[in-house]
N, C-alpha and C positions, 0 to 999 in steps of 0.2 A: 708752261708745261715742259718746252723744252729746257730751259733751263734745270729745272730738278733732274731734266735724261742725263743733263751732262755733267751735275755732281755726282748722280749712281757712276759713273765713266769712269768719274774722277776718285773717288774714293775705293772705286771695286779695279783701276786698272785695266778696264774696257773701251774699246774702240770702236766700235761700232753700236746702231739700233738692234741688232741682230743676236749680238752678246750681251746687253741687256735685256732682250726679251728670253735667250736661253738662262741668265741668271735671275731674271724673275718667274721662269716657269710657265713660259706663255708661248703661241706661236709668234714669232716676228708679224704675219699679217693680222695679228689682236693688237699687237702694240702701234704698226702701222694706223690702225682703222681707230686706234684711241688717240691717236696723235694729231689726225685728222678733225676729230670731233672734237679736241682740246678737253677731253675729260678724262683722265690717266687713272688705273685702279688705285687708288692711293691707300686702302685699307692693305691691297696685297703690298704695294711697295715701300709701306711701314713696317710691315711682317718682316720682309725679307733684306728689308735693311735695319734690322732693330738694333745694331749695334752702332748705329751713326745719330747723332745728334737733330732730335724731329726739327729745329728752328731752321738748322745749316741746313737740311736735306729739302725744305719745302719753302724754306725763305732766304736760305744763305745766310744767315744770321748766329753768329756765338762760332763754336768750336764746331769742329766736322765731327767727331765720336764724342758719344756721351760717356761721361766718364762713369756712372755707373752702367753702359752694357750689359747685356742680359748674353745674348748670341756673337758669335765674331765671325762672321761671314766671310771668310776670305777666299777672294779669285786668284787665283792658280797659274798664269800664260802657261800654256804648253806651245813647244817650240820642236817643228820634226828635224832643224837642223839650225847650226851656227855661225853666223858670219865670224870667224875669228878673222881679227888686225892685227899681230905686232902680236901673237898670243894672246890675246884678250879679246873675249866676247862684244860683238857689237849688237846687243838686242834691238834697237831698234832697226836696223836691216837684215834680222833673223827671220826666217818665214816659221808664221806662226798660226796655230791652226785652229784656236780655240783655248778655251781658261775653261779650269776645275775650279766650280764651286764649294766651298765646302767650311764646316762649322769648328777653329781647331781649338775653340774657348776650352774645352777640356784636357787638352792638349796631346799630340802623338811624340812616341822618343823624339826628337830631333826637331822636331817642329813648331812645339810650346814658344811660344816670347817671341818667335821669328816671323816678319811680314816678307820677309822676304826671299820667296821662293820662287821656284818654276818648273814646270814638267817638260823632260826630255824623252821623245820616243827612240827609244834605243834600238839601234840596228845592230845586227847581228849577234852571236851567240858568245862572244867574247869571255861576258861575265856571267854564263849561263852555269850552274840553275840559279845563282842569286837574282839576275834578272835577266830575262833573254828578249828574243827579237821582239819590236813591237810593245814591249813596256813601255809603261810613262813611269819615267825614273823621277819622283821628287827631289828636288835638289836644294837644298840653303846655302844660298849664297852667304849667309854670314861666319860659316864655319871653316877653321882654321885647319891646314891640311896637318894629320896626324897620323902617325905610320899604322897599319895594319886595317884602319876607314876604308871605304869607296869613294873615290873623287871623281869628277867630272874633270879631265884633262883636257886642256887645247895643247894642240900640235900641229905646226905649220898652220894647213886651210880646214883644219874639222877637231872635233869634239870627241872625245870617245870616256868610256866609263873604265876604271883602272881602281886597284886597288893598291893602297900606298906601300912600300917598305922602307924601312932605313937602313942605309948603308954608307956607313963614315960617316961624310961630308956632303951627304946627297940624298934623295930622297927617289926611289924606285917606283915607277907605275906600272906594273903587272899583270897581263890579263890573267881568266880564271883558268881558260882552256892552253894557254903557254904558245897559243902561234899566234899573237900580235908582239910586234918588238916593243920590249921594254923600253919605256921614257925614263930618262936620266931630268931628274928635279935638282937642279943647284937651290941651296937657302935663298942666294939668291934672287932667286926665279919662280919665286912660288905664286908667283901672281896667272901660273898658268893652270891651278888647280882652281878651276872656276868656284866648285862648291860642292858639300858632303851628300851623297846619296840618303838618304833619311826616309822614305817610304817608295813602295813599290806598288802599280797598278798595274792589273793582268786580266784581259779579257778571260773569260770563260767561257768555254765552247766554242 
């Protein structure tokens, strides 16, 4: 039984029992009390992993995703802040608060084909009203920085959200509201434009 906990981990990008029982929809003390009993929901944990390979997921066996998938369940990290090294993000010693679950088989602009993503809660009003304080800024990491996008910038020890411009030989990060100082991006140096802004979550109310 544990075993199959820890390809859900492994395939969803979770880390603990706790984010498993949030990504299967349960409380943690249900998933506790069935881990206990060694009798796991497996009807529910078929459900909600349906887009992973039923041999791999309950016997380790053949491929992790079926290749015909139905659903693409993808977990999300959200991250409230950045260990930047050397300009460049260290996620694994980033403090992190919880993963967005969610279905992108259909696909959102920016997000279709991409597993690789991560929610930033964005401080302060910088980029406001595109997204303001306390947003979970989606971000892909696999998009290439392009003038006039939203990028996720490191600078020196933190992260902030900028919008790109081009100028000459350089490449301009921008806030929306004009009192953060502009980031000068050498071609260079693009390895500090972590990744494209591509959806926007906002509490309501």
């Amino acid at each position: 039984m544990n075993a199959i906990l820890e390809r859900i981990k492994e395939a969803y990008h979770l880390e603990t029992d706790a984010e498993v029982a949030d990504f299967l929809n349960i409380k943690p003390s249900t998933l506790s009390m069935q881990k206990n009993r060694g009798r796991l929901d497996l009807k529910r944990i078929i459900e909600r992993c349906s887009d992973l390979n039923k041999n791999w997921l309950l016997d380790g066996k053949g491929e992790k995703r079926a290749v015909d998938g139905v659903n693409t369940q993808t977990s999300i990290p959200v991250y409230t802040s950045l260990d930047i090294k050397d300009l460049k993000p260290d996620f694994n010693n980033s403090e992190k608060v919880g993963s967005i679950h969610t279905d992108i088989s259909n696909g959102f602009d920016g997000i279709s084909g991409s597993n690789n993503l991560i929610g930033y809660v964005n401080s302060g009003n910088g980029m406001a009203p595109t997204v303001k304080e306390n947003d979970i800024a989606v971000i892909n990491l696999d998009e290439e920085p392009a003038p006039g996008a939203i990028f996720l910038i490191a600078s020196s020890q933190e992260a902030s959200l900028r919008r790109l411009q081009k100028e000459q030989n350089k490449l301009i990060a921008e806030s929306h509201n004009g009192k953060e100082n502009p980031i000068e991006i050498g071609f260079g140096d693009l390895n500090r434009c972590i990744g494209k802004l591509v959806w926007v979550l906002r509490r309501v109310g």
